[in-house]
Every structure is written in C-alpha cells, then in structure tokens.
C-alpha positions as CSV (number, residue, x, y, z in Angstrom):
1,X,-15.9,59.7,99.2
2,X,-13.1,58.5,101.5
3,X,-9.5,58.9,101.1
4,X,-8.8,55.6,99.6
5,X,-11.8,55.7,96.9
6,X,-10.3,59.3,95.5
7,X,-6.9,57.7,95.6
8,X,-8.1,54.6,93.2
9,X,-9.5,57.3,91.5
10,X,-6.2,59.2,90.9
11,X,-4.7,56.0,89.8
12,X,-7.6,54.6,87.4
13,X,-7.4,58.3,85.4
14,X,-3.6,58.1,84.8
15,X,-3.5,54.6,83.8
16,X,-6.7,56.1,81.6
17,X,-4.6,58.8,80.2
18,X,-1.7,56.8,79.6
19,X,-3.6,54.5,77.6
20,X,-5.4,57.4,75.7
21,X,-2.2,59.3,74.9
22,X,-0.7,55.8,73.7
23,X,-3.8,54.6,71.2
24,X,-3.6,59.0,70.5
25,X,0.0,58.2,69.1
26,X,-0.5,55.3,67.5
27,X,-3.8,56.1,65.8
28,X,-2.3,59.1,64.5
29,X,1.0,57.7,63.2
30,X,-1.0,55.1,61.3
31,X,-3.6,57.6,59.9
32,X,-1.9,60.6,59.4
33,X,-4.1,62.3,61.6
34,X,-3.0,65.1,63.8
35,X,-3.4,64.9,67.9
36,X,-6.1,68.4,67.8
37,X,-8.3,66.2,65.4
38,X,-7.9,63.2,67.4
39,X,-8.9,64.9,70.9
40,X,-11.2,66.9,69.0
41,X,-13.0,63.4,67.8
42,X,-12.7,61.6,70.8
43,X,-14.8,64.1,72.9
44,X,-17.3,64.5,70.3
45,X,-17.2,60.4,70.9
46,X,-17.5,61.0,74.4
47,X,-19.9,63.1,74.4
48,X,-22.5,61.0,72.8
49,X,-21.1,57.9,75.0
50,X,-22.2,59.8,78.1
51,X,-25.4,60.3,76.9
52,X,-25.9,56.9,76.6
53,X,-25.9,56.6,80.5
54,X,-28.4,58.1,83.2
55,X,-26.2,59.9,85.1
56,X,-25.9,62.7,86.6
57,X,-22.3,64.0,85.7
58,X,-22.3,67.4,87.2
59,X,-23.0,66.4,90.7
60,X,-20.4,63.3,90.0
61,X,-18.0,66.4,89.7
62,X,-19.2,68.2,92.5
63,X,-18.2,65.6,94.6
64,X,-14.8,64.7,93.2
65,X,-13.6,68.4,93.7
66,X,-14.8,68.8,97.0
C-alpha cells in the first residue's frame, strides 16, 4: 500500500467513526439504550456482515499495520 492509499484510509475510518458515534447517540437517545449495548450489538452485527464476504481479514490487517 502506498502513502496516499493509507492516507484515504485514515480519512474514510474517521468519517466512519464520526458517523457511527453520531447514529450511536442518536439511536440511543431515541431508544433508551445505553452506548455498551449498542457497540456490544453492532459488532455482533458486524461480525455476521463480514462473514458474508470472502475475505481474508487477517492478512487485510497484516498489511495495514505494516
């Protein structure tokens, strides 16, 4: 990966956890949910997303962090 594709990266993940943390607060305000059951039902969610895909996620990783 070059400098510029970990840099779009970098931006794509904040403007993803922006938007997370924003849909966090309002879903909970509106449901009376707390935020640990939220993040606690959106990786349970995730997790079943990702196994939707044939990907392999660990070497994904592998490559971001080095």
């Amino acid at each position: 990966m070059n400098v510029n594709e970990i840099e779009r990266l970098q931006e794509q993940a904040v403007n993803l956890c922006d938007l997370i943390e924003d849909i966090s607060e309002q879903y909970c305000d509106d449901n009376l949910v707390s935020g640990e059951q939220f993040y606690v039902m959106l990786r349970a969610l995730v997790d079943c997303k990702l196994r939707e895909f044939p990907f392999d996620f660990d070497s994904f990783e592998e490559e971001i962090n080095d």
